[in-house]
C-alpha positions, 0 to 999 in steps of 0.5 A: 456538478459532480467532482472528478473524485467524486464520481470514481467514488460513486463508482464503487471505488475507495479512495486511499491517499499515498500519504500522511501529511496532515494537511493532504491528508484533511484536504483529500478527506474533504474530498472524499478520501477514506483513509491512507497509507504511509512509507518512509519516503513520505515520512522523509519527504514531510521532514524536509520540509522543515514543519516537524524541526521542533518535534524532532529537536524535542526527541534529540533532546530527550536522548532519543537515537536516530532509529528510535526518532524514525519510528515515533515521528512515523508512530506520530504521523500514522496517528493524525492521520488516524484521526482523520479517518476515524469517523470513516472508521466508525461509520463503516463498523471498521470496513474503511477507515483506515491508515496503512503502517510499514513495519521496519523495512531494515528487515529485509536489508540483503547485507543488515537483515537478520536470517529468515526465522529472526525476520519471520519473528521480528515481523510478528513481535514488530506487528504486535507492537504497532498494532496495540490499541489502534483501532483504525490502523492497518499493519502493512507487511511485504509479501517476501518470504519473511513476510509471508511466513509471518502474517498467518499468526498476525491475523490470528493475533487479531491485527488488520493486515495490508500485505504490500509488495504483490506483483503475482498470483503466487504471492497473492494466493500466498498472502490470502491463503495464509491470513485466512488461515490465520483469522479462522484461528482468531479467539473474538471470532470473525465479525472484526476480520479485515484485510487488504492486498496491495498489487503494485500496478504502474511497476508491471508496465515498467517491467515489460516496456525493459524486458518484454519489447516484443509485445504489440503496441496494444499489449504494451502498457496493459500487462499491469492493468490486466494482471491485477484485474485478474487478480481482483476477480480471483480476490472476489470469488474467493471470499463471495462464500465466507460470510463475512462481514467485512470486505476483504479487498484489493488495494491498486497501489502504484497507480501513478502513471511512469510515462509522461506520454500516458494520461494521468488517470490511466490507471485510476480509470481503467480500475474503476468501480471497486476495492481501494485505490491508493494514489499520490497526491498529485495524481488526485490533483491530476484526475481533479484537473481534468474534469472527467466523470468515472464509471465502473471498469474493474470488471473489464478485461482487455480483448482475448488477443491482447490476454492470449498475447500476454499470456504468451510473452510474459513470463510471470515468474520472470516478473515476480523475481525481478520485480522483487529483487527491484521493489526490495531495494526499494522497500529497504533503501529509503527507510536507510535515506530516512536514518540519514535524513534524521541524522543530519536533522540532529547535526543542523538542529544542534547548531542552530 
């Protein structure tokens, strides 16, 4: 019998783990998982654990300051899981395979970020930097204003983009317009061209169930799914006349349900059949626990009353900002809790 997993892959679906622990990482390879993503929450959350206190003693020893810690240790982790996905890597001639880096989310810090051509600079040198001689690693950069004025000359740099933190078509538009323009400037042409756009999904439907209550009890919950299937079929007509190699694809990011009272696979079966879905790895356990079979729904709109009603309710800009406003705390605030994390690390590894 066919797995859960299995059959949302034979769907058309790319599984991506949201996360870089080398243990999950070679048990959802095992079942059929092609590459991954990381953030400093995953990275504070595999140093709790304790498995990683003789590594990190080693960088206290060698002089290394907090900062520096959190990026080697981060620079580590990506690499392994790298190592697992390389064969996906090889295999696909660089279609799949991959594992998402953040760049230094301090960069958008409202009080400790820099003005915004020093951020818009500091994206690209960081970008470079993380980038250099990794073949099967992905540069992930938010859709802020820094971020966006800043991924045209890292694609044409040469450097495989996932551009996060999407919530709108303004942004998407933004984030494809300007790597397009970008790769078509690349110097190795556009045979190795790749990039991903991560729409935040489960985050929309938090939105709305706060700020939008007015919607029906049909609409509600659905504004997240029916925005990034939209966004996903804008995606595919897009590049359907470039004639490229490679696909240039829609990452379903913040697929893990919010409500208790939703299903587990909620999102991962309303967005079956296409592109990369990037889950946590209890929703993989969840979807493997339930014993379903997937078919292709990505493709699948909600009923015309449903979209006229959200179009009619839902204030896309409104969204946008909020959501922005929220995910940049978000975005910065846990790569702080990571610093702090390795400082008192430092503390209690030297008294032991």
């Amino acid at each position: 019998m066919t797995s859960p997993l299995r059959s949302l892959i034979d769907s058309g679906t790319k599984l991506w783990l949201d996360s870089i622990d080398p243990e999950l990482t070679i048990k959802n390879r095992k079942l059929g998982a092609t590459g991954a993503t990381s953030n400093p929450i995953i990275v504070s959350d595999l140093i709790k654990t304790g498995r990683f206190d003789n590594k990190l003693a080693e960088l206290f020893q060698d002089g290394y300051s907090d900062e520096e810690v959190a990026w080697l240790t981060t620079d580590d982790l990506v690499k392994q899981a790298q190592e697992v996905f390389l064969p996906v890597w090889e295999e696909t001639r660089g279609n799949d395979g991959y594992v998402s880096f953040e760049l230094d989310p301090l960069l958008e810090d409202l009080v400790l970020g820099p003005a915004h051509d020093e951020r818009v600079k500091r994206y690209i040198e960081l970008g470079k930097k993380w980038a250099k001689g990794q073949r099967n690693r992905m540069i992930k950069v938010p859709a802020t204003a820094a971020g966006l004025d800043a991924v045209e000359e890292l694609a044409a740099a040469g450097i495989t983009l996932n551009v996060t933190l999407i919530f709108s078509e303004r942004q998407y538009k933004a984030a494809r317009d300007a790597v397009w323009r970008g790769a078509q400037r690349r110097k190795d042409g556009l045979d190795s061209f790749k990039s991903v756009y991560s729409i935040f999904v489960s985050r929309v439907d938090v939105y709305t169930e706060k700020r939008v209550p007015s919607l029906s009890d049909a609409a509600q919950g659905q504004v997240g799914i029916v925005n990034v299937k939209r966004l996903w079929q804008d995606n595919q007509t897009f590049w359907a006349d470039k004639g490229l190699k490679l696909q240039q694809e829609i990452i379903f990011a913040s697929t893990g349900t919010k409500k208790p009272e939703d299903p587990k696979d909620k999102y991962v079966s309303a967005l079956a059949g296409s592109d990369i879905q990037t889950n946590p790895p209890a929703t993989n356990d969840a979807v493997e626990e339930l014993g379903k079979s997937y078919t292709r729904q990505v493709d699948q709109l909600s009923p015309q009353e449903i979209l006229d009603e959200i179009d009619a309710k839902v204030d896309q800009d409104a969204l946008e900002q909020t959501l922005m406003e929220e995910g940049t705390a978000k975005f910065a605030d846990p790569h702080k809790a990571l610093l702090s994390l390795i400082g008192s690390k430092r503390s209690s590894l030297a008294a032991a």
